[in-house]
C-alpha positions in Angstrom: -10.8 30.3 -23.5 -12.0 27.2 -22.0 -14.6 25.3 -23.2 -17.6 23.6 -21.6 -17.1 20.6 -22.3 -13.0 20.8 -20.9 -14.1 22.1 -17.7 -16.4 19.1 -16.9 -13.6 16.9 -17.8 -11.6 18.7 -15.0 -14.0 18.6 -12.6 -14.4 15.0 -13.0 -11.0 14.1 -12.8 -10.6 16.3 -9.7 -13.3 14.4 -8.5 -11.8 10.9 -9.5 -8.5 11.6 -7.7 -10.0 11.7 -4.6 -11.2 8.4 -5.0 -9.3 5.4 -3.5 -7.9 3.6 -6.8 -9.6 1.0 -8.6 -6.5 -1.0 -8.8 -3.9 -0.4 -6.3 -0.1 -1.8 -6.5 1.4 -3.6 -3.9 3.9 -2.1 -1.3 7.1 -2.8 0.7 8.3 -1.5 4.0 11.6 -2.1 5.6 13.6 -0.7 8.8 16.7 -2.5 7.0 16.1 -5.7 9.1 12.0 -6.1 9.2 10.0 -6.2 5.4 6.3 -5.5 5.6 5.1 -6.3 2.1 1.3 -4.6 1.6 -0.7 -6.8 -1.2 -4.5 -6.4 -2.3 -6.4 -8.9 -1.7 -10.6 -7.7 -2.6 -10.8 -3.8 -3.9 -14.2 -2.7 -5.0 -16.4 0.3 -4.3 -17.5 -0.5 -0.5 -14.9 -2.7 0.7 -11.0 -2.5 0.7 -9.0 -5.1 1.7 -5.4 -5.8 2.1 -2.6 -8.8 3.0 0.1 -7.5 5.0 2.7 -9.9 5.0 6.0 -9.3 7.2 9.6 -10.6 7.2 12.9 -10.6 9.1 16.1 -10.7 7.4 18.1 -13.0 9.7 22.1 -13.0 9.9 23.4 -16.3 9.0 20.1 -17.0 6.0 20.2 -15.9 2.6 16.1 -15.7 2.2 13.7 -13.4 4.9 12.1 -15.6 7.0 8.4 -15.0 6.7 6.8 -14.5 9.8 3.3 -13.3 10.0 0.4 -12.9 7.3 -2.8 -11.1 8.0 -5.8 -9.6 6.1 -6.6 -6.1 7.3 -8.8 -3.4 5.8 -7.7 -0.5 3.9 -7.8 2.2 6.9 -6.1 -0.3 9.0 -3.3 -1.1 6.4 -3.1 2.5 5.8 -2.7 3.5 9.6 0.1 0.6 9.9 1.9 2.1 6.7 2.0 6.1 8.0 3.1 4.8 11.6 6.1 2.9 10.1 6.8 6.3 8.1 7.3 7.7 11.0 9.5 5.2 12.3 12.0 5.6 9.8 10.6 2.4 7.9 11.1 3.4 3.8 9.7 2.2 0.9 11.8 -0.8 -0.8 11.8 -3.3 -3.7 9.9 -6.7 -3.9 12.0 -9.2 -1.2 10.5 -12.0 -1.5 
């Protein structure tokens, strides 16, 4: 038997998970030779915002050489992120 008061917990946490997060982690991308590194920059309630930060691994250099930054908002970053999914682009580790 389920209380009250366990229900309404559900609910809310249902609820909650919907949400974007309060405190999101940052996020690599590579194709093996490109890094796209995704990093918050300002995350509240009404606006989302995130650096994405990209990379090439060149032959003869130990260290990616850093190519591009830019500030874009969280549907944007998101968008960028599933279309280099379907790429073939994986998650990686921190590169830089």
């Amino acid at each position: 038997m389920t209380s009250a008061k366990g229900t309404d917990a559900r609910v809310q946490t249902a609820r909650a998970s919907k949400r974007p997060p309060l405190s999101p982690k940052e996020s690599w991308l590579s194709d093996g030779r490109r890094v796209l590194h995704f990093r918050p920059t300002h995350w509240d309630r009404w606006s989302q915002r995130l650096e994405v930060t990209s990379g090439e691994l060149l032959p003869d250099q130990p260290a990616l050489l850093l190519k591009n930054r830019k500030e874009l908002t969280r549907e944007q970053a998101v968008t960028l992120w599933r279309q280099k999914r379907q790429e073939g682009w994986k998650p990686c580790g921190p590169q830089w």
